[in-house]
PAKETOR-478109 format. One record per residue (C-alpha): x, y, z. Coordinates in steps of 0.001 Angstrom, whole numbers. Layout:
N
+---------+---------+---------+
:      xx :      yy :      zz :
+---------+---------+---------+
:       X :       Y :       Z :
...
+---------+---------+---------+
REM end
This chain:
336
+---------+---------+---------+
:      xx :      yy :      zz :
+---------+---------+---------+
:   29428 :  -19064 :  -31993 :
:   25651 :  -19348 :  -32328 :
:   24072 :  -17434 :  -34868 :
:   20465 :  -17542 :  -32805 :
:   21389 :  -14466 :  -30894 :
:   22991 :  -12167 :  -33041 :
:   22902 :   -8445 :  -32162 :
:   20112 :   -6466 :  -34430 :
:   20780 :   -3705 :  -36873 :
:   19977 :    -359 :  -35642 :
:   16505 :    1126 :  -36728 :
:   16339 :    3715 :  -39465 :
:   13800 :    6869 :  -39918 :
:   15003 :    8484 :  -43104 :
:   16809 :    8344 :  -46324 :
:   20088 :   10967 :  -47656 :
:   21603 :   10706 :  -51265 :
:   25004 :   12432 :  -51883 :
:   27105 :   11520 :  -55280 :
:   29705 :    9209 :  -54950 :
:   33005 :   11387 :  -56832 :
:   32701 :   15058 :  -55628 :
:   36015 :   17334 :  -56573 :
:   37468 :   19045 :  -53679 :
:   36343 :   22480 :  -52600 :
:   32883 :   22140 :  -54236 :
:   29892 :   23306 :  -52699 :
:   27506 :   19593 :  -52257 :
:   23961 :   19167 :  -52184 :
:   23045 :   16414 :  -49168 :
:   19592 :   15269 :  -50079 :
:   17227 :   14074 :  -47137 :
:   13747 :   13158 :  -46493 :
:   11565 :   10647 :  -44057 :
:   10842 :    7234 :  -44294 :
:    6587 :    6990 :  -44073 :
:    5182 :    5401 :  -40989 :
:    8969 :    5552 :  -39178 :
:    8227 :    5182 :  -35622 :
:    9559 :    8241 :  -34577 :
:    9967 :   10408 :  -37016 :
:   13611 :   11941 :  -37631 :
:   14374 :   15124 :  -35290 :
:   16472 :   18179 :  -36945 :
:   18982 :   18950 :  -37272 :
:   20694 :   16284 :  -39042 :
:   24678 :   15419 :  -39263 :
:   26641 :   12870 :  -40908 :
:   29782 :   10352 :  -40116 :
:   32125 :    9770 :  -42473 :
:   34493 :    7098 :  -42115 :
:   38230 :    5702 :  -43201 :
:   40678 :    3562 :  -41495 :
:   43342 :    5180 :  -39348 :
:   41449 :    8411 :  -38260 :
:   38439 :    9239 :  -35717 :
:   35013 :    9465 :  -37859 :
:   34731 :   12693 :  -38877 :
:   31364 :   14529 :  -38052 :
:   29522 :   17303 :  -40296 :
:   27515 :   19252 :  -38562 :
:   23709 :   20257 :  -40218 :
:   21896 :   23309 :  -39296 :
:   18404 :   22089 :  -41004 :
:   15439 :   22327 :  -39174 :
:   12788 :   20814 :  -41678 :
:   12806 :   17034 :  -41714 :
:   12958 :   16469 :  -45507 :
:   14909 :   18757 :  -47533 :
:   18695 :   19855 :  -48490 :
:   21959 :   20819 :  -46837 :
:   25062 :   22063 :  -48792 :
:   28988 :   21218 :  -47703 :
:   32000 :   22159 :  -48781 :
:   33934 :   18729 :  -49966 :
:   36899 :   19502 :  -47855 :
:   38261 :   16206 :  -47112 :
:   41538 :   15321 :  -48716 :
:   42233 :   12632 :  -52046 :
:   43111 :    9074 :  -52055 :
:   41000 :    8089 :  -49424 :
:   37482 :    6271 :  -49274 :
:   34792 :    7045 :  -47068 :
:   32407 :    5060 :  -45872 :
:   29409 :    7604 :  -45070 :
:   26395 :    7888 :  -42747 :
:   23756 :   10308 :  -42081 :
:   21538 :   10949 :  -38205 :
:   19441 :   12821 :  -36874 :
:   19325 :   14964 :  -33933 :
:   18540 :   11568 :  -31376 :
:   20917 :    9163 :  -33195 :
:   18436 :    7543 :  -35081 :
:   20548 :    6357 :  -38791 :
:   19749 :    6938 :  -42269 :
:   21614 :    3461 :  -43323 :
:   24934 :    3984 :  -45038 :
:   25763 :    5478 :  -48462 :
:   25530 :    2376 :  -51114 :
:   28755 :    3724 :  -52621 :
:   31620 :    4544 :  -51186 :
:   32572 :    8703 :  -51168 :
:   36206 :    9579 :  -52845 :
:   37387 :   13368 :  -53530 :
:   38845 :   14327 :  -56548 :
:   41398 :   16766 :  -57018 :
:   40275 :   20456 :  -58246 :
:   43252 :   23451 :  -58844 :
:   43898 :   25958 :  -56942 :
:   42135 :   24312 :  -53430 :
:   44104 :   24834 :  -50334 :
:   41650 :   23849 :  -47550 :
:   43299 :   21862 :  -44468 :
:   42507 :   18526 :  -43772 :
:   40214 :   18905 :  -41261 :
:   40383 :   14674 :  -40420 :
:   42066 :   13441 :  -36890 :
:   44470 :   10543 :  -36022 :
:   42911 :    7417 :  -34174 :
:   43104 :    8094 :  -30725 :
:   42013 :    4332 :  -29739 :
:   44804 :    1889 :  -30434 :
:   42574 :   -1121 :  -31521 :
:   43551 :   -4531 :  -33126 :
:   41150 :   -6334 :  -35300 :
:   42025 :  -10030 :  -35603 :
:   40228 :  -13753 :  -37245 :
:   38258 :  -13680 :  -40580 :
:   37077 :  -10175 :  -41170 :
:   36066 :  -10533 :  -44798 :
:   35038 :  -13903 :  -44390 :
:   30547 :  -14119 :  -44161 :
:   29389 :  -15608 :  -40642 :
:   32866 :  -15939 :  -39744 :
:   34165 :  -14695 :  -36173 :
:   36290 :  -11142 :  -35992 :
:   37351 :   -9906 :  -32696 :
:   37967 :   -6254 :  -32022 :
:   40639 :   -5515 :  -28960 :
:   40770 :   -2279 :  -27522 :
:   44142 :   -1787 :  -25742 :
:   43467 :    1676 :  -24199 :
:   40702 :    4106 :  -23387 :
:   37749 :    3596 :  -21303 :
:   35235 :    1040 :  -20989 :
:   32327 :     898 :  -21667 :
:   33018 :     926 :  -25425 :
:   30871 :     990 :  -28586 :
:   31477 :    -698 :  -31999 :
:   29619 :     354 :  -35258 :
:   29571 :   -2506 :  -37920 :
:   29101 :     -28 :  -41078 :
:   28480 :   -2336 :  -44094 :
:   28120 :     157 :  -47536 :
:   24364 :     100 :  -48742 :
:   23130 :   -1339 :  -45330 :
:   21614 :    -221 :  -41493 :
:   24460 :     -81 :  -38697 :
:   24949 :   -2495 :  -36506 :
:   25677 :    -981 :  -32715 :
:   27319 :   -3183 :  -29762 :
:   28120 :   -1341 :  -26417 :
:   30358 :   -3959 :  -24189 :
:   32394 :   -3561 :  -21615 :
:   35242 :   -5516 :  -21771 :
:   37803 :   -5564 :  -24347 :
:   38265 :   -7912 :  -26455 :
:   34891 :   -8536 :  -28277 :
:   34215 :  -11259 :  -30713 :
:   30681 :  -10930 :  -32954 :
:   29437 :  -13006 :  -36331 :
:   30086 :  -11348 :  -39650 :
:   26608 :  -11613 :  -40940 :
:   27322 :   -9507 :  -44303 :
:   26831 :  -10654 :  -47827 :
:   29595 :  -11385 :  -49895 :
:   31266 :   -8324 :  -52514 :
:   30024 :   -5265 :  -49265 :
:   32931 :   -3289 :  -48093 :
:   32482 :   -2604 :  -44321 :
:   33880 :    -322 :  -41644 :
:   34103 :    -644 :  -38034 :
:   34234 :    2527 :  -36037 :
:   34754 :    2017 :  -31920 :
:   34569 :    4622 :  -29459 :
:   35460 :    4880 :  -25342 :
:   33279 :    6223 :  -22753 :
:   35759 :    9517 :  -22990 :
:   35103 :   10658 :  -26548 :
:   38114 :    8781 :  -27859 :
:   37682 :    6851 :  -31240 :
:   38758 :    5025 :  -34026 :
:   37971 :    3368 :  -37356 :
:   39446 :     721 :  -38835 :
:   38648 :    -332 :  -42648 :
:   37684 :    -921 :  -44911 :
:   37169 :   -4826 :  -45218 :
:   35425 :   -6568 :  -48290 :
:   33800 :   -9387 :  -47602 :
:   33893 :  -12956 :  -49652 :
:   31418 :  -15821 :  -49821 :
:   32007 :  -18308 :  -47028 :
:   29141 :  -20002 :  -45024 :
:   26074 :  -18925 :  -45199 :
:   24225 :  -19717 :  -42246 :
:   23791 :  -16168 :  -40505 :
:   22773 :  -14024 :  -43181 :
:   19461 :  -13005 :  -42672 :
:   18722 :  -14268 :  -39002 :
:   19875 :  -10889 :  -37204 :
:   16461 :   -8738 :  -36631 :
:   16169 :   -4715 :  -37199 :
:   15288 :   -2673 :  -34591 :
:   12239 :   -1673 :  -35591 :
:   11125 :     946 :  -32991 :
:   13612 :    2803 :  -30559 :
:   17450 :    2281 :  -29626 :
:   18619 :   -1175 :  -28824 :
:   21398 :    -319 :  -25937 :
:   22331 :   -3535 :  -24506 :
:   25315 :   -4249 :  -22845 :
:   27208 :   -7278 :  -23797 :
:   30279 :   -8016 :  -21333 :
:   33177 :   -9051 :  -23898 :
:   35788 :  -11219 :  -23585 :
:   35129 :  -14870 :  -23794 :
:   31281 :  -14095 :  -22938 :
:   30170 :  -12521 :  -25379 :
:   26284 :  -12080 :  -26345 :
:   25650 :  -12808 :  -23303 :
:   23967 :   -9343 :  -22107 :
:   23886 :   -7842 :  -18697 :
:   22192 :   -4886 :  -18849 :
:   19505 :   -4041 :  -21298 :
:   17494 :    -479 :  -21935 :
:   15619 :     428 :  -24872 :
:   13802 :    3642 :  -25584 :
:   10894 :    1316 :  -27054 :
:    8558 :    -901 :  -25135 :
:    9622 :   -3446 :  -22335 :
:    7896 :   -6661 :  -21488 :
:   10231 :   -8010 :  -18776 :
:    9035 :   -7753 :  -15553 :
:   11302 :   -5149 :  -13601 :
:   13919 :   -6549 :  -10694 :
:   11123 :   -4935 :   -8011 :
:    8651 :   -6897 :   -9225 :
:   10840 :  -10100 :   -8956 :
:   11620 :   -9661 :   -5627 :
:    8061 :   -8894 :   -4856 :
:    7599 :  -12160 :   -6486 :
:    9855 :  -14436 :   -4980 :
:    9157 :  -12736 :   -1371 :
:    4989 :  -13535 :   -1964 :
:    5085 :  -17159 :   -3037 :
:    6698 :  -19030 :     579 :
:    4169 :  -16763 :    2011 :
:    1562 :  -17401 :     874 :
:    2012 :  -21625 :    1059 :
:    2984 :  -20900 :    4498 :
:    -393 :  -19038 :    5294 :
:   -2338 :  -21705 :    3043 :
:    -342 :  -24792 :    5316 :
:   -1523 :  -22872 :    8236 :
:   -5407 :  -22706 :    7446 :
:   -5374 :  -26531 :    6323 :
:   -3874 :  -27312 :    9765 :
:   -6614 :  -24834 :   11734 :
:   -9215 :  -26570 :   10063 :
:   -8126 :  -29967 :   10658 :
:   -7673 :  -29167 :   14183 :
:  -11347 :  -27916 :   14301 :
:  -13210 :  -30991 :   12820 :
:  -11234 :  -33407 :   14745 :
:  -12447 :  -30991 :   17918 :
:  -15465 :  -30974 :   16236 :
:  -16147 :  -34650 :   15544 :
:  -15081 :  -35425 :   19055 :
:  -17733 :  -34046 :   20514 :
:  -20513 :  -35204 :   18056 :
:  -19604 :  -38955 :   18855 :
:  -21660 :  -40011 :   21504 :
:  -21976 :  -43912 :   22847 :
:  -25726 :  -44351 :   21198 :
:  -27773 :  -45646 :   23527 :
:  -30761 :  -48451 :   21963 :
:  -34397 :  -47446 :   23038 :
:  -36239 :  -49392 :   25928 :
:  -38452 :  -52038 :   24496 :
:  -41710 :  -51675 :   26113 :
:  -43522 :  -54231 :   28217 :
:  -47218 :  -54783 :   27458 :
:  -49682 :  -55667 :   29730 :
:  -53179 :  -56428 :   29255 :
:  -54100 :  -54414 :   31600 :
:  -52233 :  -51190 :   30286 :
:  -54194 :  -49365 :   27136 :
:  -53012 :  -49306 :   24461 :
:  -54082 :  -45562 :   24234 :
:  -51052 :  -45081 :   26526 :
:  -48230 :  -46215 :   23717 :
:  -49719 :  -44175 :   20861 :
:  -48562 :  -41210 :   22731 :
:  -45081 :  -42639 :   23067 :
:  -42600 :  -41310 :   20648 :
:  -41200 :  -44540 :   17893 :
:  -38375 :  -44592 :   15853 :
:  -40410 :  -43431 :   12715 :
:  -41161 :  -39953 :   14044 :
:  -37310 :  -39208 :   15403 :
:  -35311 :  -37536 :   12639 :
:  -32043 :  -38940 :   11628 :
:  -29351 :  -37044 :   12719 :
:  -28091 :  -37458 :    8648 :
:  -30882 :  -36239 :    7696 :
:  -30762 :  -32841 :    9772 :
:  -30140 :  -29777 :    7615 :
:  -26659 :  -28479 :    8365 :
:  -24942 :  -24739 :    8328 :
:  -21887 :  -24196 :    5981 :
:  -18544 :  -24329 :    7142 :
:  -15787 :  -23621 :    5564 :
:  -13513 :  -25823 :    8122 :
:  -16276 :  -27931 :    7915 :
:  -15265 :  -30822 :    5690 :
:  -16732 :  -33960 :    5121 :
:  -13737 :  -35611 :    3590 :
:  -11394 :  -34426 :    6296 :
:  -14115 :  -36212 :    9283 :
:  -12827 :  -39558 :   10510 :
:  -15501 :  -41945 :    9981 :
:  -17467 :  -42912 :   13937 :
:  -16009 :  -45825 :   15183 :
:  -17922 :  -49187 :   14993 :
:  -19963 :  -50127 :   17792 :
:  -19793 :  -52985 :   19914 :
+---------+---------+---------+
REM end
């Protein structure tokens, strides 16, 4: 697969810190605030996604309503499992993932339920997924299109790819030694993670050429299957600079036009100056040579008109035209 069109990472607005070991049943501090000049700026409340393979991500809810600031939680997830975690805001705008990856410890006497839920996507992730710029494919064998997938790479921005047919292929472009996650969801709030994978040096070729979102939510859809990056539908909450499908039409529709109405004036004004021409040509008809007599005087012929007082007919002055061209006028035929 090319690496010329790879998807971009998703745009961030704001930072979180949160430690990476917290004992069960503690009370945490979740520590947020804005990144300057973000474009927009993040919209309370927050919430975060934490991830591990073989459940749904699991979603804690904020009620902040400052933009920089702290949130407590109760660490109620259970041990032996590692987290890959995320923070948003209100609009889905990302905070990046944690660098580290989030693991509880045990702590006596804690009794709180595992709050976590069971995929409920069955999803198959096949070729080289911890292999850089190598191609993984993601099949999802139930639920309902369209789908998204969320490349989380520890200590990095998202990547998000809606598509609508299962499977999807897409470019590992992660360094070598980050542990990733990849969370998928249907279009009927069904979802899944599956990870983590830790990625190994390979080639190097895409790292780096995948842009950032850097104003807005990319949301374009990529059809699957053996197609893929190959987008048919595109909306962004930023800027556009395509011309809409109106305008296209509009387009397409005023072009013939207008050569047909140009093709038509040529012809009208060919028409006219051959009309035109036709009646300017006249047979030309040489002046009388006159007779002298001796006994006529020559007072007589000084009143006579000569060729030196008759003005050309080139010479006359001549209205515009715009029909009127010289370079369209036949030349007068020869005489005899």
């Amino acid at each position: 697969m090319s690496t010329t069109n790879l998807p971009p990472w998703d745009s961030s607005n704001f930072y979180f810190d949160l430690p990476g070991s917290i004992p069960r049943c503690s009370n945490t501090t979740w520590q947020y605030w804005r990144i300057e000049q973000a474009n927009p700026l993040p919209t309370p409340p927050y919430h975060a996604l934490l991830y591990t393979g073989g459940y749904e991500p699991y979603r804690i809810q904020f009620n902040n309503t400052d933009i920089d600031g702290r949130a407590n939680w109760t660490a109620n997830l259970p041990l032996d499992l590692k987290f890959g975690v995320s923070m948003f805001d209100s609009r889905n705008y990302t905070s990046g993932v944690l660098e580290r990856a989030l693991q509880i410890t045990p702590q006596a006497g804690c009794n709180l339920e595992n709050p976590l839920k069971l995929s409920t996507l069955d999803v198959e992730v096949t070729g080289k997924m911890e292999k850089q710029c190598e191609m993984v494919w993601v099949n999802v064998k139930n639920g309902t299109s369209p789908y998204k997938l969320e490349i989380t790479p520890r200590g990095q921005l998202q990547k998000t790819i809606h598509f609508a047919t299962s499977p999807l292929g897409f470019v590992l472009d992660i360094s070598a030694g980050v542990d990733y996650w990849l969370a998928l969801y249907d279009s009927d709030g069904h979802s899944a993670v599956k990870g983590s994978y830790s990625v190994s040096a390979s080639d190097i070729a895409c790292l780096g050429v995948a842009t950032t979102v850097r104003a807005g939510q990319l949301s374009t859809l990529y059809p699957g299957g053996t197609t893929t990056f190959t987008s048919v539908a595109t909306a962004t909450s930023g800027s556009s600079h395509g011309l809409a499908r109106p305008a296209i039409i509009g387009i397409a529709i005023a072009v013939p036009i207008a050569a047909i109405v140009v093709a038509v004036i040529i012809w009208f004004c060919y028409v006219r100056n051959r009309r035109r021409y036709r009646s300017e040509v006249k047979p030309e008809i040489e002046p009388e040579t006159p007779i002298t007599t001796p006994n006529m005087p020559r007072s007589k012929w000084e009143k006579l008109a000569t060729p030196d007082t008759i003005t050309p007919r080139s010479q006359r002055p001549t209205r515009f035209h715009p029909c009127r061209l010289t370079a369209g006028v036949p030349p007068a035929p020869p005489r005899m």
